[in-house]
Structure formats: structure tokens, C-alpha cells
Backbone as CSV, one residue per row, in Angstrom:
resi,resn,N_x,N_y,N_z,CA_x,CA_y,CA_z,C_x,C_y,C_z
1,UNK,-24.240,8.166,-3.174,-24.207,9.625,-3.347,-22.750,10.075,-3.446
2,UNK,-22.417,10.505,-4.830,-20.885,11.149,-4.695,-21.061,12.576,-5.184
3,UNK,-19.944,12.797,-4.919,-19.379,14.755,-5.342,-20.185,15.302,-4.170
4,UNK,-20.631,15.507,-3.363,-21.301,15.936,-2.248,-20.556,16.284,-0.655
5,UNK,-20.556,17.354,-0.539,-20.211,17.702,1.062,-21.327,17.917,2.165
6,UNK,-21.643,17.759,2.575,-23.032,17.795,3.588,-22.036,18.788,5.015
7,UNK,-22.107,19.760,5.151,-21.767,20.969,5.946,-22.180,20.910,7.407
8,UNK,-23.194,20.495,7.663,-24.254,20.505,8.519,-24.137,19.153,9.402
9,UNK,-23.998,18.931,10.807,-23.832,17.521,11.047,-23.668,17.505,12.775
10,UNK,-24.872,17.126,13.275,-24.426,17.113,14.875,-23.218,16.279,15.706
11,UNK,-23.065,16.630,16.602,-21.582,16.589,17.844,-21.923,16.213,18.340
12,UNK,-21.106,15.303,19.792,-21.048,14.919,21.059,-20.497,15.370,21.613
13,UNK,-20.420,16.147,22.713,-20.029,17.253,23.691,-19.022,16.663,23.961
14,UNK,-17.839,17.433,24.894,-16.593,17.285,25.124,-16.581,16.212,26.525
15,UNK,-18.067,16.474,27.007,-17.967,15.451,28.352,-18.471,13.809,27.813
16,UNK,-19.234,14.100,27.298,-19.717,12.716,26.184,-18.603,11.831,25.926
17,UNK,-17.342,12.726,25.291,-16.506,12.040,24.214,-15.309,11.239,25.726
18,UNK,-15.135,12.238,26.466,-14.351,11.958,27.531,-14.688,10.347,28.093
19,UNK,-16.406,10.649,28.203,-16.693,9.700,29.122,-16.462,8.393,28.638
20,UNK,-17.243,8.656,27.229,-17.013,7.316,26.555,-15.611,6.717,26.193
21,UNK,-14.405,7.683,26.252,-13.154,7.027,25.815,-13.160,6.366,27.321
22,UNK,-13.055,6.929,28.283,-12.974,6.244,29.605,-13.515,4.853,29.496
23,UNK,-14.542,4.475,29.166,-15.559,3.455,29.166,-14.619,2.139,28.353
24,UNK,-14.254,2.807,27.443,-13.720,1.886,26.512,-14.815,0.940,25.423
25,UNK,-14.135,0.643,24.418,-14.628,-0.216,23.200,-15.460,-1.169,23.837
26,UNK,-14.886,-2.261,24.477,-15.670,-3.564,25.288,-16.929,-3.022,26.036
27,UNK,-16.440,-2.060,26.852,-17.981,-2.229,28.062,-19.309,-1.504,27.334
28,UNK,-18.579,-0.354,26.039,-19.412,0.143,24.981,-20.371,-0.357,24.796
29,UNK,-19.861,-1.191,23.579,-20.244,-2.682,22.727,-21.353,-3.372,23.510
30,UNK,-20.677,-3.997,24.843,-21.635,-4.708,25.587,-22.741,-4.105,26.020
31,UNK,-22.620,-2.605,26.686,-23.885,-1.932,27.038,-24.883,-1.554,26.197
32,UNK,-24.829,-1.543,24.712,-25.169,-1.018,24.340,-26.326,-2.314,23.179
33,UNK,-26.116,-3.926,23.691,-26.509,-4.350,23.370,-25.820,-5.131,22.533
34,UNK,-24.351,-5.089,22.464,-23.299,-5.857,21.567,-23.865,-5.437,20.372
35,UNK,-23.695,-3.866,19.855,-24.044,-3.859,18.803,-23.161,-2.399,18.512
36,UNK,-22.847,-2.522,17.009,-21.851,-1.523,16.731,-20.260,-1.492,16.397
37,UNK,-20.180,-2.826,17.267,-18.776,-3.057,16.850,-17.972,-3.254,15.645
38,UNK,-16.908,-2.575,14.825,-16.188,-2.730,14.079,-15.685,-4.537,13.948
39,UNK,-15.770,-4.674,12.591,-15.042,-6.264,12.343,-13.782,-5.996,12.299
40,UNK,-13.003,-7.236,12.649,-11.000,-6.810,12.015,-11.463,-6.834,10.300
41,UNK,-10.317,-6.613,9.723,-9.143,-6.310,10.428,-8.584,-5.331,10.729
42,UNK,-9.680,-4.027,10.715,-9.553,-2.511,11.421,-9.101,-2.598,12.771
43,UNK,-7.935,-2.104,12.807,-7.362,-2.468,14.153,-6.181,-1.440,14.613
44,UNK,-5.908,-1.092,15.342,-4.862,-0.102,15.878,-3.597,-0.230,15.796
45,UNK,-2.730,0.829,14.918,-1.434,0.928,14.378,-0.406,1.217,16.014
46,UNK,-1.021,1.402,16.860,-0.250,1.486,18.142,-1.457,1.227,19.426
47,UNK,-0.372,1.058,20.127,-1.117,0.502,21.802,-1.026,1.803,22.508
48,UNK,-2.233,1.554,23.754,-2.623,2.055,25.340,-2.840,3.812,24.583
49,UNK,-3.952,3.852,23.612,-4.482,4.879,23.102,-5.707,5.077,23.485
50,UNK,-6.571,5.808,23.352,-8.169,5.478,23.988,-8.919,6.658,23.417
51,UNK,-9.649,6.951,22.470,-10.478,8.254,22.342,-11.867,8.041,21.590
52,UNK,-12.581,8.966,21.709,-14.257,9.229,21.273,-14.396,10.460,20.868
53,UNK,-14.867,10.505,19.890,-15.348,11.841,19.464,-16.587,11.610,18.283
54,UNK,-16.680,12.978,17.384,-18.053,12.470,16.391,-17.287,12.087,15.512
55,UNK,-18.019,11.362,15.007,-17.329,11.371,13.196,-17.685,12.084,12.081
56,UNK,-16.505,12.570,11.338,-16.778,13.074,10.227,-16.483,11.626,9.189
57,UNK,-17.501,11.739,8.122,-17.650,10.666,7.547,-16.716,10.535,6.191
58,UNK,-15.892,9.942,5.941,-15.015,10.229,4.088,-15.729,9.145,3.497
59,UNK,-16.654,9.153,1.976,-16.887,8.017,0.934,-15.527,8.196,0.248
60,UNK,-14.680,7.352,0.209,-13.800,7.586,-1.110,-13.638,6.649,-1.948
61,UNK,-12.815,7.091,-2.968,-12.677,5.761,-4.025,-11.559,4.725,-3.955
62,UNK,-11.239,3.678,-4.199,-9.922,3.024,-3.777,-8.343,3.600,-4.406
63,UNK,-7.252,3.737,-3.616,-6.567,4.235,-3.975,-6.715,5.956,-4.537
64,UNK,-7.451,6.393,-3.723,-7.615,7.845,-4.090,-8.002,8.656,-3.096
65,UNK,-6.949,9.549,-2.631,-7.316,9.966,-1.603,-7.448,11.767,-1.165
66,UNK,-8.012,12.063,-2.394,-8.494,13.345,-2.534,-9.351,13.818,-1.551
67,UNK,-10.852,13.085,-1.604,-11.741,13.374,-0.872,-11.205,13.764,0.970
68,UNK,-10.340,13.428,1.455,-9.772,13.147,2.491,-8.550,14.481,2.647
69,UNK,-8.874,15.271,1.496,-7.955,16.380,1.781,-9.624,16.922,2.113
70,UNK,-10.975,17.082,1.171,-11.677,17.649,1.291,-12.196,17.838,2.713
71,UNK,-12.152,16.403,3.431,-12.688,16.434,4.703,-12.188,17.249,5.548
72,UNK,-11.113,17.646,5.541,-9.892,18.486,6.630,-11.096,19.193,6.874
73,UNK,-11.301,20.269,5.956,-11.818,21.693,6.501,-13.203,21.732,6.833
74,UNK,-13.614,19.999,7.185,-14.833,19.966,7.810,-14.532,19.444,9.332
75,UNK,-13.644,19.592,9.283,-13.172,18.877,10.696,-13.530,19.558,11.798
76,UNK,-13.723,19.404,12.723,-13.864,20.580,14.033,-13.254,19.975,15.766
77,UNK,-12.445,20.692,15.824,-11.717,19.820,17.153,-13.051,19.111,18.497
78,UNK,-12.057,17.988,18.402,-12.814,16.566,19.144,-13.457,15.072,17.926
79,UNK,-13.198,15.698,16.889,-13.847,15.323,15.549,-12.877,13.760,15.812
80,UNK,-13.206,12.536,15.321,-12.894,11.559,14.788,-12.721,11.201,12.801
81,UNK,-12.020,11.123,12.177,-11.985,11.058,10.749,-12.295,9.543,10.395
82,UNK,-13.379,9.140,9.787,-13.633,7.686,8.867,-14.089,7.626,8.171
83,UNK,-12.778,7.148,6.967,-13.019,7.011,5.796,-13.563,5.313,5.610
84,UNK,-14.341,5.669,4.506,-14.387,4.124,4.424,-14.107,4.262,2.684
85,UNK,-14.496,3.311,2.112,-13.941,2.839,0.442,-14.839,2.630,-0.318
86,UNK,-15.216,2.881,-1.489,-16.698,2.734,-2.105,-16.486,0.427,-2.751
87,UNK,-14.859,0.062,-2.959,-14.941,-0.931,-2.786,-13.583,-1.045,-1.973
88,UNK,-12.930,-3.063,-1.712,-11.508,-3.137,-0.933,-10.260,-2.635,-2.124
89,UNK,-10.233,-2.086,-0.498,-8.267,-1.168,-0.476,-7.650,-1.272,0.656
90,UNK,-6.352,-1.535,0.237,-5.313,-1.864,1.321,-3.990,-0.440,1.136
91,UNK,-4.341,0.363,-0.140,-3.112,1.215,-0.535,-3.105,2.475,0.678
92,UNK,-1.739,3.046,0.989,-1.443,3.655,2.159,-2.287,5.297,1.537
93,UNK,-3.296,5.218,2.216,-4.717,6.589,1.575,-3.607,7.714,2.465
94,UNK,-3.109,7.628,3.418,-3.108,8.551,4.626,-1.647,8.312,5.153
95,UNK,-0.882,9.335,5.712,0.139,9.650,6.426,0.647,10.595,6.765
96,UNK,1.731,11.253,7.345,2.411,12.004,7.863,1.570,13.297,7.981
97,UNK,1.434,14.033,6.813,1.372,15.122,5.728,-0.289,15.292,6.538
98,UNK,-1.064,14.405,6.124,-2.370,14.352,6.428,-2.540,14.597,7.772
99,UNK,-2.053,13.939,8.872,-1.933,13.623,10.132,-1.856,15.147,10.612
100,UNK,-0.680,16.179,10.340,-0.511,17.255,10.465,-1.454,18.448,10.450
101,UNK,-2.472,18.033,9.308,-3.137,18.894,9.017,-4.909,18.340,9.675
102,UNK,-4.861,17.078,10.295,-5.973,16.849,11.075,-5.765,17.394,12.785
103,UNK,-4.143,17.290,13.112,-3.737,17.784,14.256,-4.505,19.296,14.503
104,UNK,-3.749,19.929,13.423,-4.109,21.795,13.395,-5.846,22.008,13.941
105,UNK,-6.269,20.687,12.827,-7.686,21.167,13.229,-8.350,21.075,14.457
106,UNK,-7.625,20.172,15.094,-8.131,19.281,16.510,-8.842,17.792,16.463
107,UNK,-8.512,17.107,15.701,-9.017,16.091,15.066,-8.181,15.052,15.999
108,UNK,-8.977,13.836,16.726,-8.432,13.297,17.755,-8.333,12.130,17.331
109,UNK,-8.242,11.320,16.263,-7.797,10.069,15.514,-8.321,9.655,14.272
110,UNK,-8.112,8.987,13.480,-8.379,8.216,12.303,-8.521,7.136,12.671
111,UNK,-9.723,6.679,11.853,-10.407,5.293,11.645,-10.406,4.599,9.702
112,UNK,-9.873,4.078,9.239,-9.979,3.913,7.929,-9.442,2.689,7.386
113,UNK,-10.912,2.079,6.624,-10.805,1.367,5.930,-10.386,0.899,4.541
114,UNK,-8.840,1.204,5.099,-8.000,0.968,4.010,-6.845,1.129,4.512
115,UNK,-5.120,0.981,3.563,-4.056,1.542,4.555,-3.804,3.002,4.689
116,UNK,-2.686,3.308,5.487,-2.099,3.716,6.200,-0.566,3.624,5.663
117,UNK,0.205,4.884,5.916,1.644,5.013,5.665,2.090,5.836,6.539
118,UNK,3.500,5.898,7.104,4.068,6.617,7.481,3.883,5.867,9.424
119,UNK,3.665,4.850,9.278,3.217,4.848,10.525,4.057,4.793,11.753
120,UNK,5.533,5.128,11.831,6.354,5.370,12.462,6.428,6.457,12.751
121,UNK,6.275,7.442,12.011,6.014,8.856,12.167,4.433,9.331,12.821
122,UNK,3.774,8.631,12.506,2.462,8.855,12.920,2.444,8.445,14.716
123,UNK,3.373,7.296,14.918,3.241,6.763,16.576,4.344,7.690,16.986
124,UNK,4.970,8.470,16.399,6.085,9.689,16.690,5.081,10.632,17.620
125,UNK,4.147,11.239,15.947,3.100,12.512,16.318,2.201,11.975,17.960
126,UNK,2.425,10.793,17.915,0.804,10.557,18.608,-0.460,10.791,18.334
127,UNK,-0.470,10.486,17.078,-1.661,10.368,16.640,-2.471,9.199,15.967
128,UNK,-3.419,9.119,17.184,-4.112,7.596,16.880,-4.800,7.282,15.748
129,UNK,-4.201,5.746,15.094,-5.064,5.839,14.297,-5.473,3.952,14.204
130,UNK,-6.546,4.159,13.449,-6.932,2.566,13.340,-7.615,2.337,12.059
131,UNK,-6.835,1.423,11.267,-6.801,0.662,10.045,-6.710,-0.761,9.612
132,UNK,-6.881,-0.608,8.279,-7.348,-2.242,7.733,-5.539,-2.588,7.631
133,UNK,-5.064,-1.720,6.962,-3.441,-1.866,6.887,-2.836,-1.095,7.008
134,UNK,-1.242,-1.860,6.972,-0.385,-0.264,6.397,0.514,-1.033,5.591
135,UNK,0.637,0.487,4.797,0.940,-0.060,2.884,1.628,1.476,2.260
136,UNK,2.954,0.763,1.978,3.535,2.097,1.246,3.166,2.738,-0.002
137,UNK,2.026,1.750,-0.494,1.445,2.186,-1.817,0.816,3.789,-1.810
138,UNK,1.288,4.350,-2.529,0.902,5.844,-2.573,-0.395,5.907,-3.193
139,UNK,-1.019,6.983,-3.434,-2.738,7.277,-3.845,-2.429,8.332,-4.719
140,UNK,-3.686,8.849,-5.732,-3.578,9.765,-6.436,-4.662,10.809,-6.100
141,UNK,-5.109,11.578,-6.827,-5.957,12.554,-6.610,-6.963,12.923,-7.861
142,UNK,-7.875,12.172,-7.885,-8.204,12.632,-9.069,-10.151,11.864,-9.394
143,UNK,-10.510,11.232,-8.484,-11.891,10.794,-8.300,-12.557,11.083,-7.375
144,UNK,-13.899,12.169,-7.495,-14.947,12.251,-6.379,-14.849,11.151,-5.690
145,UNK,-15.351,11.630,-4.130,-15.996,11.327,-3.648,-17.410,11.712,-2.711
146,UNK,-17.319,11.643,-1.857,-18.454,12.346,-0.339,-18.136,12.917,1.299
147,UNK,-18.566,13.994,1.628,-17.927,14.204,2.718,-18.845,13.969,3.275
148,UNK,-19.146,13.649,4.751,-20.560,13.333,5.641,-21.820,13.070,5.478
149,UNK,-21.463,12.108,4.686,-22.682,10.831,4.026,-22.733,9.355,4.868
150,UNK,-23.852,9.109,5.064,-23.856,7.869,5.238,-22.673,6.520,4.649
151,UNK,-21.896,5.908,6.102,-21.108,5.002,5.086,-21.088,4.053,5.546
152,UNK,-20.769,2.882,5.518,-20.422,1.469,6.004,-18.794,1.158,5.817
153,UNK,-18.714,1.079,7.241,-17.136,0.550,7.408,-17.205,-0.603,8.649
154,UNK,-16.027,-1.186,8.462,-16.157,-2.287,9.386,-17.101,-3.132,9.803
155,UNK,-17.999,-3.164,8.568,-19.487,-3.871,8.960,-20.496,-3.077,10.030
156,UNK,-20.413,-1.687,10.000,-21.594,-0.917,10.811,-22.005,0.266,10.489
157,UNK,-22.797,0.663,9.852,-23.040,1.769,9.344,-23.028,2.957,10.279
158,UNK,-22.707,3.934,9.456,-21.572,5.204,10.392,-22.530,6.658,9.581
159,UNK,-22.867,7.026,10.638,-23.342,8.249,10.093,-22.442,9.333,10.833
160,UNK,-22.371,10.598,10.127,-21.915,12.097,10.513,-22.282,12.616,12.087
161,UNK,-21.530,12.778,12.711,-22.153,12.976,13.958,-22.472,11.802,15.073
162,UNK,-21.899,10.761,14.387,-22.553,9.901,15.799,-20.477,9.351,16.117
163,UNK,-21.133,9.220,17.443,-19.903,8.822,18.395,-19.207,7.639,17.692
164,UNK,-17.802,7.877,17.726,-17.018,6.647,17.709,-15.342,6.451,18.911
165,UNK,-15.921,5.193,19.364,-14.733,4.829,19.971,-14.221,4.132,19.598
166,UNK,-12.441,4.446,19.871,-11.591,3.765,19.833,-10.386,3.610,20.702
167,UNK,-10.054,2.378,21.332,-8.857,1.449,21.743,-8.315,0.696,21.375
168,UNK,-7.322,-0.393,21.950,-6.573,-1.535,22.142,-7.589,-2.240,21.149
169,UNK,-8.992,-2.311,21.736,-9.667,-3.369,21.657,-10.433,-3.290,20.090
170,UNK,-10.226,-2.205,19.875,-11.238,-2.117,17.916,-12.117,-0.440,18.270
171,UNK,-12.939,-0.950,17.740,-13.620,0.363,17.471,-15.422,0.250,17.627
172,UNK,-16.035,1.527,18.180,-17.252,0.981,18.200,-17.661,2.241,17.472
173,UNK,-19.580,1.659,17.009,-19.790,3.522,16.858,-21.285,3.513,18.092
174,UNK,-21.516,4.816,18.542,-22.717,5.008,19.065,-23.478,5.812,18.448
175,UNK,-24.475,5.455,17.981,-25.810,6.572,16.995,-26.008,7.658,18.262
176,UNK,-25.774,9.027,17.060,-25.977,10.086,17.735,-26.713,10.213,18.750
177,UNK,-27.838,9.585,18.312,-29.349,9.888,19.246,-29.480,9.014,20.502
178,UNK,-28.231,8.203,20.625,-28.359,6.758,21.612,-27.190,7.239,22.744
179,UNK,-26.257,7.840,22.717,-24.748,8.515,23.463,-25.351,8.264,24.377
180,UNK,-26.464,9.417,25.283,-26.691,9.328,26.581,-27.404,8.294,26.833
181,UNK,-27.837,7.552,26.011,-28.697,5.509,26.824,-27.250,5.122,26.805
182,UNK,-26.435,4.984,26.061,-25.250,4.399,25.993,-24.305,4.527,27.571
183,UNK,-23.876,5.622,27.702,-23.298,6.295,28.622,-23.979,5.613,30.166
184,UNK,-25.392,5.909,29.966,-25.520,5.085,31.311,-25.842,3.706,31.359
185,UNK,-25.978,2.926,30.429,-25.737,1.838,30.398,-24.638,1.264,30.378
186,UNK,-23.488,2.076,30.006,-21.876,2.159,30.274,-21.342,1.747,31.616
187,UNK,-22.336,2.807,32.254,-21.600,3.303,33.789,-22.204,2.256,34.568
188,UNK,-23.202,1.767,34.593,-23.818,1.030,35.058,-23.254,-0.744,34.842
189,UNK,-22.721,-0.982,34.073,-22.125,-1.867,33.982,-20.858,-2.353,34.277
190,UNK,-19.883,-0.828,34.515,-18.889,-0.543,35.088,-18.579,-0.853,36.363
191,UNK,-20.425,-0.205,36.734,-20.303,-0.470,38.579,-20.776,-1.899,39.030
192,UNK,-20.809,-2.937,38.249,-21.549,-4.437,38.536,-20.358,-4.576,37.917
193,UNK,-19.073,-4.364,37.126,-18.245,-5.172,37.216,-17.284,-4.843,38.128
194,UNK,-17.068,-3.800,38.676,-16.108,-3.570,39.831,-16.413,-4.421,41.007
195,UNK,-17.727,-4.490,41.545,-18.631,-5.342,42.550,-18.056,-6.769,41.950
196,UNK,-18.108,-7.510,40.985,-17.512,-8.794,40.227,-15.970,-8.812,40.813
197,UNK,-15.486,-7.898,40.513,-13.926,-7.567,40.320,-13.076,-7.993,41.943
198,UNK,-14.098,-7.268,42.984,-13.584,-7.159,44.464,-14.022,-8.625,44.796
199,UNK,-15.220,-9.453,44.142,-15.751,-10.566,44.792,-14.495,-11.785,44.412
200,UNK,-14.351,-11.545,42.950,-12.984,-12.143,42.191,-11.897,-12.487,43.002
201,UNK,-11.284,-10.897,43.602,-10.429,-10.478,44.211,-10.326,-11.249,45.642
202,UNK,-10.822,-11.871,46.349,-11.305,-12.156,47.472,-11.538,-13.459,47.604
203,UNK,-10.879,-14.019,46.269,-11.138,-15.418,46.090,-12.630,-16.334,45.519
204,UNK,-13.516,-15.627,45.637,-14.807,-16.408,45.304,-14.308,-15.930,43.708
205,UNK,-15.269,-17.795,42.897,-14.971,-18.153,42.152,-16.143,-17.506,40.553
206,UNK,-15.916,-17.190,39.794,-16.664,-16.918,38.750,-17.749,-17.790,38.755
207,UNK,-17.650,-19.484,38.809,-18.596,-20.537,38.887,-19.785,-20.074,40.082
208,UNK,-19.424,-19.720,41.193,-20.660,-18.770,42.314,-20.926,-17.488,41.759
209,UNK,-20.129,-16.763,41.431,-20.841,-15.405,40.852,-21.925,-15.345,39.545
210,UNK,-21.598,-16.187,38.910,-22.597,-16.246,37.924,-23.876,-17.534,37.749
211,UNK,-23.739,-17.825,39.333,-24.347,-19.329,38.844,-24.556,-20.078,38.127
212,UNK,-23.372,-20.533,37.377,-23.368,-21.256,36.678,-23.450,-22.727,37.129
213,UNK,-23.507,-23.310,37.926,-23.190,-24.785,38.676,-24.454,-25.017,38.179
214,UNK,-25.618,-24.840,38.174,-26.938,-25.414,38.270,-26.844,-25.781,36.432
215,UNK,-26.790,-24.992,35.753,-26.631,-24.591,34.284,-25.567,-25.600,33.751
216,UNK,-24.383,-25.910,34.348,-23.461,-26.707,33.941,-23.974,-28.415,33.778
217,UNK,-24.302,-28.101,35.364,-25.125,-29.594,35.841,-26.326,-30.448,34.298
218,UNK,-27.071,-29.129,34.373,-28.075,-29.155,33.354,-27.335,-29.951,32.110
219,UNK,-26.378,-29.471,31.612,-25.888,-29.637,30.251,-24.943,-30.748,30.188
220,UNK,-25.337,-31.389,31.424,-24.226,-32.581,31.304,-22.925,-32.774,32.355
221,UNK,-22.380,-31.144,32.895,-20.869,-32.035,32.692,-20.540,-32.718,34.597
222,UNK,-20.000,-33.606,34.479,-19.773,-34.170,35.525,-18.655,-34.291,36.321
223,UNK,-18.383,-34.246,37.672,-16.600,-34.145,38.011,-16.698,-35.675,38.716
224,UNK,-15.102,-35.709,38.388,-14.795,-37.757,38.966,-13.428,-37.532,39.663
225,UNK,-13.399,-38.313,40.031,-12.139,-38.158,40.998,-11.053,-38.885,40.076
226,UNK,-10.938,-39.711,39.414,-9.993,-40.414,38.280,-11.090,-41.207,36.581
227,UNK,-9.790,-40.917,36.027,-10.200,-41.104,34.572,-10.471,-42.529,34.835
228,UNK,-12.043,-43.218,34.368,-12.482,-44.351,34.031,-11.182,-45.085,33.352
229,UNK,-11.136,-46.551,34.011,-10.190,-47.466,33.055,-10.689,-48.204,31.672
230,UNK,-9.802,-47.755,31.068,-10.196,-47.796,29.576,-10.023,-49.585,29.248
């Protein structure tokens, strides 16, 4: 579907987005069934960043980064921006200029599959972003695309409105309709790894916490006091 803006598109509340940046990418991912996660090489142009919000969705074309002015004025503060590419691009879609005008709106990072420019200036602004590259290749303006359409980036399909996090660690998305199973399957996993964390802490060994000894045994492996003479 191109030439199309879709106007209309549900949110994740401001406590939602909080919670889940707290949570982070990993315990996300895992709670949620290890599912959702972004592939590399979408990955973060700077460190110890952390945010969630909805996404507004960009289809664009490679090396063209029109559609992505269009998205601005769909933006709405807490908003996440991801573009993805109708095929691969590495040319710098996005920088400085752009960054500025997602700030104004309240737009709390970029996700995009493709490059990135300016990115010295961008870890200036503080404004997070996470990409396939960064590439001084400039873009033109001059091919439709889609604003909050269904898209596939990073190997997970991304709809308008549903949660995306991002850290250190990559990027996840959560389907709109799943946030609150997510969230407490989040928290809940949080609190069985802190309980892990203090047992850790205290010296007992991962091999007792997870019982693994019986399981190891099973599969073979054996301890000797010296290497057999050969």
C-alpha cells in the first residue's frame, strides 16, 4: 500500500511506555515469549539510552526520504519513529535537520532500517536513535511512500500503535493489544531474577539454582580428577 497516510492509530500511555523502557529489550523479549525481537544489524548509534513509546510507522522507498518529512506531523509526543524500506538501504535517510523537528514534536527516538547521518550531532542532541547504518550518502525527495501502515523491519512486523523498545541491547516491538500481558510478565520475571541475583550474590552456584546437575549427568558429561594418559 503506497501514497497513503492512515491518521487514526492507537497509543500506549505514558505509564506503559515508562514501564517498559525500565524493563528493558532482554527481559521484554523473554517475557513475552522470545518473540518480537529486532535482527542486527539495527543497532544503537550511542550507549546507556533506554525508551518505549508507540510507533508511528514510515514505508519508504530506498534512498528517499520524503515520506519521513510526511510522518513528522503525525507524530505525537511519546511517539517512537520506524521507518523501514520497501527494499535494502544503507544511504544516510535521516539527520540533524530531521532530529530537530521530531524533538519539537515530542518524539522520543528513531528506529530505521536504513542509515543515518549526522550522528555526532545527533549523540550531541540526545536523541536516540537505532539503525542498520550510518552513511553520509544523502537522499532525495521525490517517491511515495506510506505513513502508518503495516511494515516489516528487522524481521518483525510493526504495526501503528504498538509499543517499541529500545536499548543497549536492540529493539523489541509489543502488539498493541499484548502491552499489559507483556508488562506483567515483565515484572514478574524481574522479581524471580532479583531472587536469582541475591542467591548468585551469596555464593550459591547457577549449577543449584537451575538444576542443572541431574540434566548434565543425563547428557553425558563427567568430572575426573586428571586427564586420562594418552
Amino acid at each position: 500500500m503506497m501514497g497513503v497516510v492512515v491518521r487514526n492509530r492507537p497509543s500506549i500511555t505514558p505509564d506503559q511506555a515508562e514501564t517498559l523502557a525500565a524493563m528493558g529489550v532482554a527481559t521484554v523479549h523473554e517475557a513475552q515469549g522470545r518473540t518480537g525481537l529486532f535482527l542486527p544489524p539495527i543497532k544503537p548509534i550511542q550507549q546507556d539510552r533506554a525508551i518505549a513509546g508507540s510507533a508511528v510507522t514510515v514505508l519508504a522507498q530506498p534512498g528517499d526520504n520524503w515520506m519521513l518529512h510526511v510522518a513528522v506531523e503525525q507524530c505525537r509526543p511519546g511517539d517512537v519513529l520506524v521507518v523501514a524500506c520497501t527494499t535494502e538501504n544503507t544511504d544516510g535517510m535521516f539527520g540533524d535537520l530531521l532530529a530537530t523537528s521530531l524533538v519539537a514534536r515530542g518524539v522520543v527516538g528513531l528506529v530505521i532500517d536504513a542509515g543515518v547521518r549526522d550522528s555526532a550531532e545527533l549523540r550531541r542532541m540526545g536523541f536516540p536513535v537505532w539503525a542498520k547504518a550510518v552513511h553520509a550518502r544523502g537522499t532525495v525527495k521525490a517517491t511515495l511512500g506510506s505513513v502508518n501502515v503495516p511494515v516489516v523491519i528487522g524481521g518483525q512486523w510493526v504495526k501503528a500503535g504498538d509499543a517499541i523498545v529500545a536499548d543497549d541491547d536492540g529493539v523489541v516491538v509489543v502488539p498493541h493489544a499484548s502491552v499489559d500481558a507483556a508488562i506483567a510478565a515483565s515484572r514478574k520475571r524481574v522479581l524471580n531474577e532479583e531472587a536469582k541475583r541475591e542467591r548468585l550474590a551469596a555464593g550459591e552456584l547457577g549449577l543449584d539454582i537451575y538444576d542443572m546437575r541431574p540434566r548434565l549427568a543425563e547428557a553425558g558429561l563427567r568430572y575426573v580428577d586428571d586427564l586420562p594418559n594418552e
